[in-house]
C-alpha positions as semicolon CSV with decimal commas, in nm:
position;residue;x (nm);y (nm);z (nm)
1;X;3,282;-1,324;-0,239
2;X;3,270;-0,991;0,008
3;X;3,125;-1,015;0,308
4;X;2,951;-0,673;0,345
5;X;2,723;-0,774;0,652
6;X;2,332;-0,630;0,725
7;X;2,242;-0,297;0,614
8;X;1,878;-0,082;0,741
9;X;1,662;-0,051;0,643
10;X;1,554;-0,384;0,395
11;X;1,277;-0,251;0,193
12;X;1,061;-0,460;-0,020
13;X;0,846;-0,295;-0,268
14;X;0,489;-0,397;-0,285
15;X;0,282;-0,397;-0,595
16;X;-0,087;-0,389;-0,420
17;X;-0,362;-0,604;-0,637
18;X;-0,724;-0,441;-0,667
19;X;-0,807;-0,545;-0,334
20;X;-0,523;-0,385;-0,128
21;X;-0,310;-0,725;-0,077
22;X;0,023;-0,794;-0,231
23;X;0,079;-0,948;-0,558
24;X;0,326;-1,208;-0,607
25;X;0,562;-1,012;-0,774
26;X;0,784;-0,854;-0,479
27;X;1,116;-0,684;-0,476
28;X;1,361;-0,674;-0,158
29;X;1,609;-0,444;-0,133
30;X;1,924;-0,392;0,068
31;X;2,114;-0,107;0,145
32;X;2,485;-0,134;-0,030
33;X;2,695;-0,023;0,289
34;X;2,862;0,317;0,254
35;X;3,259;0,183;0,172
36;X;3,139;-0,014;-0,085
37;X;2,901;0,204;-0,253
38;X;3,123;0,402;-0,529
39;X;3,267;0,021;-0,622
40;X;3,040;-0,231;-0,539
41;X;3,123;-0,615;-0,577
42;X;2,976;-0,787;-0,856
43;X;2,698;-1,015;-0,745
44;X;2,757;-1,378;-0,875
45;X;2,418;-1,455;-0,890
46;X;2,221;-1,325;-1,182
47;X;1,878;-1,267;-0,989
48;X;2,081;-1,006;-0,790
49;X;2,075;-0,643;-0,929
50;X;2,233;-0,364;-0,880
51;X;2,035;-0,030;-0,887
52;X;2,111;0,287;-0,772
53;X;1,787;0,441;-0,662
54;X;1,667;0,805;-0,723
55;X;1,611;1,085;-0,506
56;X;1,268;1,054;-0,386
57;X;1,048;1,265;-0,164
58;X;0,784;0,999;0,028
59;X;0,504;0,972;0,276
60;X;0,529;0,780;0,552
61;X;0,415;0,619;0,826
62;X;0,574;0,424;1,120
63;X;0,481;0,095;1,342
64;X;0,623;-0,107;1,544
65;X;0,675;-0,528;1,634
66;X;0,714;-0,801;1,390
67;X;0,547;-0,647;1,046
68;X;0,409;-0,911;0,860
69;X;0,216;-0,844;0,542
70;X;-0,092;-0,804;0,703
71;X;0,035;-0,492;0,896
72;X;0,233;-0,324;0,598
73;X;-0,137;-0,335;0,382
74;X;-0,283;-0,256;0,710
75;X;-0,052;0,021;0,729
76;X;-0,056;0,139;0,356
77;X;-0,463;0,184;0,387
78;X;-0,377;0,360;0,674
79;X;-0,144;0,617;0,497
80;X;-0,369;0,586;0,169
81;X;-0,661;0,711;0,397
82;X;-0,450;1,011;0,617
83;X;-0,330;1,162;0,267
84;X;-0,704;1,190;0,113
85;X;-0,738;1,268;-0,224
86;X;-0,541;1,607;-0,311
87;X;-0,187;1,418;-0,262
88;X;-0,048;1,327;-0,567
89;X;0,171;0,974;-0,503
90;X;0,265;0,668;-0,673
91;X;-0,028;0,398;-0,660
92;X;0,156;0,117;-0,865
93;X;0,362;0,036;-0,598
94;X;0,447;0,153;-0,239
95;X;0,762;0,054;0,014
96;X;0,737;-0,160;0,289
97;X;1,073;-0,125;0,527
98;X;1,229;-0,294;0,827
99;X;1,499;-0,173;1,050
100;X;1,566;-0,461;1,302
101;X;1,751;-0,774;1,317
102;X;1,548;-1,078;1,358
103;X;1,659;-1,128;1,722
104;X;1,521;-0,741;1,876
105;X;1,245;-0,831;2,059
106;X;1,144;-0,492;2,162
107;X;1,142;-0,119;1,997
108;X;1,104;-0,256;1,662
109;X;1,068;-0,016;1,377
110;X;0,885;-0,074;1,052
111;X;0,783;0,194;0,788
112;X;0,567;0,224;0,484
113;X;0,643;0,471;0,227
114;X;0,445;0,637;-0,069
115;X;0,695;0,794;-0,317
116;X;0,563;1,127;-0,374
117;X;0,494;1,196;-0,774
């Protein structure tokens, strides 16, 4: 029943399949804005969670214009490929994350992350 309006970045966390691509089973996550993090409304809807999420040190890497899946595991292979094989990150799942409304046309900003083990 609180409108608490759009929050940056949404992230959705990807759970790759063998072959790089996304499995079905995808979270999205939104950004609780700041006054309403230490008391947070109640969602009414029991598929919505609320999780606080852990410190986390991450590799990233940054793109630009509409991401659609394609570029995020485009992106991720990227990243996957820069690191090598000496770092030491999470391979069960990775974050893909948007900072723009819908309507930006230009400057867009998109980011994958590997959370650091």
């Amino acid at each position: 029943g609180v409108g608490m309006g759009m929050t940056a970045p949404v992230s959705i966390t990807a759970f790759p399949a063998e072959d790089g691509s996304f499995q079905q089973k995808v979270k999205v996550s939104l950004r609780i804005p700041s006054q309403f993090q230490d008391n947070p409304p109640c969602p009414t809807d029991e598929s919505i969670k609320i999780e606080e999420r852990q410190e986390m040190t991450i590799y990233s890497t940054q793109f630009g214009g509409y991401a659609k899946e394609a570029d995020y595991v485009n992106y991720a292979a990227k990243l996957k490929a820069a690191l090598g094989s000496d770092a030491a990150y999470r391979k069960d799942f990775y974050l893909c994350n948007g900072y723009d409304p819908p309507m930006k046309p230009y400057g867009r900003r998109n980011e994958v992350w590997f959370v650091k083990e």
